[in-house]
C-alpha positions in Angstrom: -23.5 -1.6 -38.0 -21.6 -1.9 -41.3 -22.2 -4.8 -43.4 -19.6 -7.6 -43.1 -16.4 -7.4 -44.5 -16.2 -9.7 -47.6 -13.3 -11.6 -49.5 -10.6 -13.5 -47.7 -8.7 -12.6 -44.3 -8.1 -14.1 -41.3 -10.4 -12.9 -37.9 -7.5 -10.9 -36.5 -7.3 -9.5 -39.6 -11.4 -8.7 -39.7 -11.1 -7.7 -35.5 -8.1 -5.3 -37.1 -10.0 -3.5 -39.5 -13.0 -3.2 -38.0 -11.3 -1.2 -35.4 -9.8 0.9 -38.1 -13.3 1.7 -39.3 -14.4 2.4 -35.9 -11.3 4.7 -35.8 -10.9 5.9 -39.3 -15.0 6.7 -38.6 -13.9 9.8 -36.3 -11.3 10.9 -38.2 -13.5 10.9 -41.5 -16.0 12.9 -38.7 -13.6 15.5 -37.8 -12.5 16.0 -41.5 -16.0 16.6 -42.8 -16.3 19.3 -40.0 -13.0 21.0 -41.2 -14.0 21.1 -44.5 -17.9 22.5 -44.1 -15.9 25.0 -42.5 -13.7 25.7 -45.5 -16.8 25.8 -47.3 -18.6 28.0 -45.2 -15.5 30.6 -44.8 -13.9 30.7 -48.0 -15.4 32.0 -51.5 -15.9 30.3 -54.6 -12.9 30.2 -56.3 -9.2 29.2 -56.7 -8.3 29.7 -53.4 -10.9 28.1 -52.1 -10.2 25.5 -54.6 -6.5 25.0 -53.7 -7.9 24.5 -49.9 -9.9 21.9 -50.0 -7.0 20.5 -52.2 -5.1 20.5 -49.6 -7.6 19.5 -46.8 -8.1 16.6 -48.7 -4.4 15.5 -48.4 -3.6 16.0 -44.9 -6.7 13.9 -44.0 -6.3 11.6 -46.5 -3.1 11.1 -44.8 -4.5 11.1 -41.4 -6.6 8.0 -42.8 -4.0 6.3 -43.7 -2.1 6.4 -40.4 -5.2 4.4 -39.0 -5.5 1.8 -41.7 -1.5 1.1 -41.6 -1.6 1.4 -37.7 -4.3 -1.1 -37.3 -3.3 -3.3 -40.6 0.2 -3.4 -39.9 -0.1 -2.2 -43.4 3.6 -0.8 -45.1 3.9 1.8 -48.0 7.1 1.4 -49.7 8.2 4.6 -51.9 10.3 4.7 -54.6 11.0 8.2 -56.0 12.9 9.6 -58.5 16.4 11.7 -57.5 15.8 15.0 -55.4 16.5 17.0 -58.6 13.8 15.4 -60.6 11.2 16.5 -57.6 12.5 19.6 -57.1 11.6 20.3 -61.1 8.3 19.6 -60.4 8.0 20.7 -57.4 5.2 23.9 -56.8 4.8 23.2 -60.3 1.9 22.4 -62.8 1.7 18.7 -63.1 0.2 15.8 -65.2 -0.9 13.0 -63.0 -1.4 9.5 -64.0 -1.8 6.6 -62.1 -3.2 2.7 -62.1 -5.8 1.8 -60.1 -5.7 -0.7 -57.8 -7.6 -0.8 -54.3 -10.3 1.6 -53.1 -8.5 2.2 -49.7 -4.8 2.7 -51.5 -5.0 4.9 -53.9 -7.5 7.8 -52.5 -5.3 7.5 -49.2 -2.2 7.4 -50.3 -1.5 10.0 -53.6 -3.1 12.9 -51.9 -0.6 12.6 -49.6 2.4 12.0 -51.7 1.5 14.4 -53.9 1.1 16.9 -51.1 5.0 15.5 -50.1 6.3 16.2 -53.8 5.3 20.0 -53.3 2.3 19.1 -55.6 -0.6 20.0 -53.1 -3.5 21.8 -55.5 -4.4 19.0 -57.6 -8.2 18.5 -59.3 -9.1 15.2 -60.0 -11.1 13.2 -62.4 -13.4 11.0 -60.4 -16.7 9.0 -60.9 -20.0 11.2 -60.4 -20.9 8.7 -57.6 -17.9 10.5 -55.5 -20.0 13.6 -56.0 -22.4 12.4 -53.4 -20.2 10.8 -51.4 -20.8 10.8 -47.7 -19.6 13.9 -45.8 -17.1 14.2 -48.6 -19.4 15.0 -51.5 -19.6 18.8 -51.2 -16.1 19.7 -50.7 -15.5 17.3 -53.6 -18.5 19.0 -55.6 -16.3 22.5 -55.0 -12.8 21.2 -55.2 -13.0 21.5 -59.5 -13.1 17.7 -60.0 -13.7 16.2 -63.1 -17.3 14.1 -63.1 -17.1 11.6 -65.2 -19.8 8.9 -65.6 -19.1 4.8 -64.7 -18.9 2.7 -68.3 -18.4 5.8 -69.7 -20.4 8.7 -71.6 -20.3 11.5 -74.5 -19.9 14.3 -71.8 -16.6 12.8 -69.9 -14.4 14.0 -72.6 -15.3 17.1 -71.9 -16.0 17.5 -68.2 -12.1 16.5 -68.8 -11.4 19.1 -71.0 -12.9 22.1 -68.4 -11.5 20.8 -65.4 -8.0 20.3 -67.4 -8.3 24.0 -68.5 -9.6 25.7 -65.4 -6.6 23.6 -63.2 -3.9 25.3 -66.5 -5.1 28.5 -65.6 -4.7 28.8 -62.1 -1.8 27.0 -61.8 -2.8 23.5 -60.4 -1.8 19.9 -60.9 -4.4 17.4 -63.0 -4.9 13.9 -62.1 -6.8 10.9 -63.5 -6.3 7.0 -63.3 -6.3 6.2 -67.6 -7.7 2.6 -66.6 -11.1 4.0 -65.8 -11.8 1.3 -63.1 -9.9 -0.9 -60.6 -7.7 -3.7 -62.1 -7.4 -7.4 -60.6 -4.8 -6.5 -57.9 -1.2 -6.9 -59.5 -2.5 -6.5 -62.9 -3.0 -3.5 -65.3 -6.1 -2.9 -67.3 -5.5 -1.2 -70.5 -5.8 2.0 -70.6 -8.4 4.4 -72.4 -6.8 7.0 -74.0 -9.8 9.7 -74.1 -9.4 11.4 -70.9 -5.2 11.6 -71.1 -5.5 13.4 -74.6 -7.9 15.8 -73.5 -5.6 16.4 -70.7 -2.4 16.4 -72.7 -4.7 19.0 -74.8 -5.0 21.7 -72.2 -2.3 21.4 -70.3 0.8 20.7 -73.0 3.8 22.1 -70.9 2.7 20.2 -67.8 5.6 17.7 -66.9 3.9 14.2 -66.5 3.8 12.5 -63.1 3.5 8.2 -63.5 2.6 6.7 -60.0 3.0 2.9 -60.0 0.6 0.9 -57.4 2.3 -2.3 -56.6 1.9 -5.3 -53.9 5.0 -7.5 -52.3 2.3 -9.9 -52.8 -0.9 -8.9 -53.8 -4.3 -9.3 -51.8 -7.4 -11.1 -52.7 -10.2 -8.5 -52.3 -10.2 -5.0 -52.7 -13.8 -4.3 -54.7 -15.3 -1.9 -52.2 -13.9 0.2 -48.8 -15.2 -2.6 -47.0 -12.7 -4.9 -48.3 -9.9 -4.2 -46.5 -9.3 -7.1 -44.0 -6.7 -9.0 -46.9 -4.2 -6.0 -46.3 -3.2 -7.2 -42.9 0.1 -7.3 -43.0 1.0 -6.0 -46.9 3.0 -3.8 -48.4 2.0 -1.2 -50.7 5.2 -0.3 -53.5 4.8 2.7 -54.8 7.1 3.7 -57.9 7.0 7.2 -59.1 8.3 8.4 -62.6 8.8 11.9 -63.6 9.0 12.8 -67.5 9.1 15.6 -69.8 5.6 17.1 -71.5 3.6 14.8 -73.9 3.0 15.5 -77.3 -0.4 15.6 -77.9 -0.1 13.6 -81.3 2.1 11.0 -79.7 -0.1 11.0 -76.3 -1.9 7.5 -77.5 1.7 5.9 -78.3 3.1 7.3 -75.1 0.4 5.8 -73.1 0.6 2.5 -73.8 4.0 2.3 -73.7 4.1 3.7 -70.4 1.5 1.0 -69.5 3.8 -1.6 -70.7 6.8 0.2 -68.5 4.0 -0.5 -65.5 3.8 -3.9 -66.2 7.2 -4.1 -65.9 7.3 -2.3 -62.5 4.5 -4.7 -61.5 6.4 -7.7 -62.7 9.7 -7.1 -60.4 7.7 -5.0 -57.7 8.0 -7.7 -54.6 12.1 -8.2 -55.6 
């Protein structure tokens, strides 16, 4: 039996989610099967690479069908104009997002992503997720970029290779420049380490801003097992496409792209 789900909610809303973790449970089950067997049929390399890119998408998606079936949970797009997604669209992308819920966030952008044509993406994630379970190895082959929790000499350039490998065959980069989850509706500033060394292998990559916003935000959200306060929520999610950063003016053009955010965040429920 799981540990009890913390933080606020009401017992529908515990009964709700507990049944999406039953649920989800399967689904996670089934996924882990498909991808040993994408692991076990495919060979190292970029197609293999690309793959398990997209394997994590469509179940990534599949898990978040459960959690909005059983939450009553909403996802509220806002994209830019079909021309600006048909720019980037097959394309070779910078990804940035904030970071706000452990069940958003992984669930959600792989799919989006996958929507906007943008379906081989690596990922910069904490080495934790490297032993993640039933996830860890297809994570461990999908050309993430480890980095370690509080931060360490070698993230910058675990950045760097996984940036340059993901240049050269043609796949999108993405990384959430806060480094850790923010109070939900808030921003944590952002470190600008990781996004330069990005910006540094990858200078003609379009950038790709995902906003995470709340019609009103949650209490809760520290682990997976948090997710009983999303009953009945609505996830806003903004999207902003932009032309290739500079890597001299990267630090500049992070922050005030962080400030454009907080704007986002401040009129997200109107």
């Amino acid at each position: 039996m799981p540990p009890p789900v913390r933080k606020e909610g009401s017992m529908e809303a515990h009964v709700r989610f507990y049944a999406a973790l039953a649920v989800g449970s399967v689904v996670w089950a089934l996924s882990v099967l498909h991808g040993r067997i994408i692991l076990l049929g495919t060979d190292p390399g970029p197609f293999r690479r690309a793959r398990l890119s997209r394997w994590r998408a469509s179940w990534a998606t599949a898990l978040l069908r459960v959690l909005r079936s059983f939450m009553r949970l909403k996802v509220a797009y806002r994209l830019p104009s079909s021309h600006a997604l048909g720019l980037v669209r097959d394309g070779r992308c910078l990804i940035i997002s904030n970071h706000q819920h452990s069940l958003i966030e992984p669930f959600v952008l792989p799919g989006l992503l996958e929507a906007m044509g943008l379906g081989n993406v690596r990922w910069v994630a904490k080495e934790e997720m490297r032993r993640a379970w039933g996830w860890g190895p297809m994570f461990d082959a999908s050309g993430f970029a480890w980095v370690r929790r509080g931060g360490h000499a070698s993230d910058i350039r675990a950045v760097e290779a996984a940036a340059a490998a993901a240049a050269g065959e043609g796949a999108s980069f993405a990384l959430f420049p806060e480094g850790t989850r923010a109070p939900l509706g808030q921003l944590v500033r952002p470190k600008a380490g990781g996004f330069l060394a990005a910006v540094r292998n990858m200078p003609e990559a379009p950038i790709v801003s995902v906003t995470f916003g709340w019609d009103v935000p949650p209490q809760g959200g520290n682990t997976m097992l948090d997710g009983a306060p999303l009953l009945g929520r609505t996830v806003i999610v903004t999207v902003g496409i932009g032309d290739p950063v500079r890597e001299e003016s990267a630090k500049s053009w992070l922050k005030a792209e962080w400030e454009r955010k907080r704007d986002i965040l401040s009129t997200g429920a109107s």
